[in-house]
Each structure stands twice: as C-alpha cells, then as structure tokens.
N, C-alpha and C positions, 0 to 999 in steps of 0.2 A: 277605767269605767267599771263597774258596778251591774249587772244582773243580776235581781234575784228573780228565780226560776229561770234558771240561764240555761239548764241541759233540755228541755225537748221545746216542740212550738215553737209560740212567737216570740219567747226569750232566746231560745235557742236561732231566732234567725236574725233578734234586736243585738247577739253575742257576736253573732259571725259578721253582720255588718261592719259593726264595730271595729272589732278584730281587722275587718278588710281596709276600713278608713284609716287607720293607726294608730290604735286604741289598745293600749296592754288590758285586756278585759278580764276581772272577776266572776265568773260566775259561780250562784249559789243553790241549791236547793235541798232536800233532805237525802235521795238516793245517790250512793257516793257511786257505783255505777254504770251509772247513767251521766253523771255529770263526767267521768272520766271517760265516758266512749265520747260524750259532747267534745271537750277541750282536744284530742285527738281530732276529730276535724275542722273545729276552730281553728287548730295553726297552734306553732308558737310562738303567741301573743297572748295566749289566754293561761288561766288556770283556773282552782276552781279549790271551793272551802264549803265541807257539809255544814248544811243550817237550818233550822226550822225556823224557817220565817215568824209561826206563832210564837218564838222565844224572843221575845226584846235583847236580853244578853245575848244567844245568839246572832242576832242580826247585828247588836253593835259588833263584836269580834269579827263577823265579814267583813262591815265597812271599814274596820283598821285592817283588815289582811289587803280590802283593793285597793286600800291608800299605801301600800309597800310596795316595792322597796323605793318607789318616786318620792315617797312621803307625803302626798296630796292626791286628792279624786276630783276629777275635775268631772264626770257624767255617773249618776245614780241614777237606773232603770227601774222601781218599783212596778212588778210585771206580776209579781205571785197573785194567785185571785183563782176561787171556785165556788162553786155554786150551789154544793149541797144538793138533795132530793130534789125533784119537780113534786111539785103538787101546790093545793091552792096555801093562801095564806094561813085562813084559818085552819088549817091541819098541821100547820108548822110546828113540827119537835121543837122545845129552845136549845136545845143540847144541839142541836142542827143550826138552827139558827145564829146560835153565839162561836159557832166553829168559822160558819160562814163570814162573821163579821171579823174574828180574830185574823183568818186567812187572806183575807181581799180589802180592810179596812187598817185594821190594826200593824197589820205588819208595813203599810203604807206608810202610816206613823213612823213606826221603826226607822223604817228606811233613811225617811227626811228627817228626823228629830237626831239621827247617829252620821247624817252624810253632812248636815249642814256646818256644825262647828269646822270639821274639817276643810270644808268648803272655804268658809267664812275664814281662816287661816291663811287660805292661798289667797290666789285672785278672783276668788268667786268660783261658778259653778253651774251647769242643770242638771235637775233632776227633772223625772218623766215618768210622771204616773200613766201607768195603763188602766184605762176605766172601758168602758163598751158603750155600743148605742143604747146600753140597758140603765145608763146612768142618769138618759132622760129621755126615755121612753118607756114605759109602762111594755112587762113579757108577763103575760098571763102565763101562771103555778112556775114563774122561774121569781116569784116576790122578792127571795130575801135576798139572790145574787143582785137584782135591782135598784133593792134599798141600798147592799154596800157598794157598789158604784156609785150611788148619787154621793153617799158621803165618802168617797174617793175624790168627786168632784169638787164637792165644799172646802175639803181637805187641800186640795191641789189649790183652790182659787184664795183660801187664809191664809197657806203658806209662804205663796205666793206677795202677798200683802207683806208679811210680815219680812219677808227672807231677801227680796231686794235690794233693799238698799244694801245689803250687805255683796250686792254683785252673785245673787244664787237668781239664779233665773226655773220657776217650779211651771212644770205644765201638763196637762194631762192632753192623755190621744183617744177617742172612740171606735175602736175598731168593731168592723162588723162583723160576723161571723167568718171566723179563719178557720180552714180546712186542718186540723188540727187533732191531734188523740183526745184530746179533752171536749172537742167538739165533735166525734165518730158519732153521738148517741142523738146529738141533735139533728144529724143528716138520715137519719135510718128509717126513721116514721113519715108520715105523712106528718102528723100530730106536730 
C-alpha cells in the first residue's frame, strides 16, 4: 500500500492501520523527518520515500518504490490535501489558489494516473481518495480548499468509470473535521 502524506494525521493513522492489517505500507511526504519518526511507529511493515506530491515525477518514483520489492500495489491512499489562507473568494491570491489545486487536486491525479498501470498489471486494485465534507458542501472563506475537493470528487467518480473494468476499484471517503495539526487553527476560534 501506498500513503501519500503517510507521516502525521490522518495518513499517518490510514499507514498504521494498514500496517496493522498486513499491509507492507509506503508512505510518502516531503519532510524526510517526520516521515522517519512516522515508519518507527508504524512497525516494520512500513517505510517511507521523500516526495513532493506537487511533482508528477516524484509521485510516479513513490508508486514504483510501493510497488517493491512484491512487485505490485494493490492499495493507493491519495490523502495529500490543504487549503491555503481563509478568506473570501473574491480575495483569492491565484498563486494560492493554484498551490491549492496542485496540492489536494493534482497530485490526486498523480496518484491514480501512476498507481493504476501497476494495478492494472496484477489483479486489479483500490485506491482511496480523501476528499472532506467540503467537497459538497459549500465552507465559507475556506473556497478554494472547497472547490478542490469537489474536483477530488469528480476525479475519484471518472476514474472510477474508467479504471474498472480493469479490476481497480477508485473511491473517495469525506471525513469531517479530524483533530489533527492541520486542523489545530480550525478549533482555536470561535470563527
């Protein structure tokens, strides 16, 4: 299996499950670490490969590192995702906005576009997009992490269409707000 953003949160708890199931798990993110304190309490059943999920070459070189040394991946976790400033729409930086899509949209892509041939190789496959309640529901001045969940969603439901018959099975999960370091700012305010 496959984690990207496998060292803290809810990667880090989709890695250790895993791991607990019997899953030799990959996971990935950019601080090497953090992902090495991660794999240290995962067990050994995991390891762990720096990536910048906004690199397409990087994220295929993960998916060949989780497909070693079995030589097949049978679970791809697309988890990477954030959200950029608060504030309203119309205030939206695009420098902000196209990070947001690259980080929570784009590397989604990545993900299934570099896990599926490999898939499609063995016996098929799932991946598991993580989207949020925000992928269809409307979070006032959280817009643009919003929009790239919806298209997380679309993403996960074409894929899905597409990747099938081939025995890959694509699905996305909405979690609600997870007590999380990425989440610390959202618990803090009233707001």
């Amino acid at each position: 299996a496959l984690v990207t953003a496998g060292g803290t949160g809810l990667g880090f708890g989709i890695a250790k499950r895993l791991a607990e199931d019997g899953c030799l798990v990959t996971i990935c993110a950019r601080r090497e670490a953090v992902l090495a304190t991660a794999v240290k309490e995962i067990g050994n059943d995991s390891r762990y490969i720096v990536c910048d999920v906004t690199d397409d070459d990087q994220v295929k070189v993960a998916v060949e590192a989780a497909a070693q040394p079995l030589g097949r991946l049978d679970i791809a976790v697309a988890n990477a995702g954030g959200g950029g400033d608060a504030g309203p729409l119309v205030m939206t930086d695009l420098e902000a906005w196209n990070a947001t899509l690259a980080l929570t949209l784009t590397s989604t892509l990545s993900t299934i576009k570099h896990a599926a041939p490999i898939m499609g190789r063995g016996n098929g496959g799932a991946i598991v997009a993580v989207s949020s309640i925000a992928g269809h529901l409307t979070h006032r001045n959280l817009g643009q992490y919003a929009v790239a969940k919806a298209g997380v969603e679309m993403l996960v439901r074409n894929s899905a269409d597409e990747l099938g018959r081939y025995g890959i099975r694509v699905n996305g999960v909405r979690p609600g707000l997870v007590p999380t370091e990425m989440a610390a700012g959202l618990e803090q305010t009233e707001e």
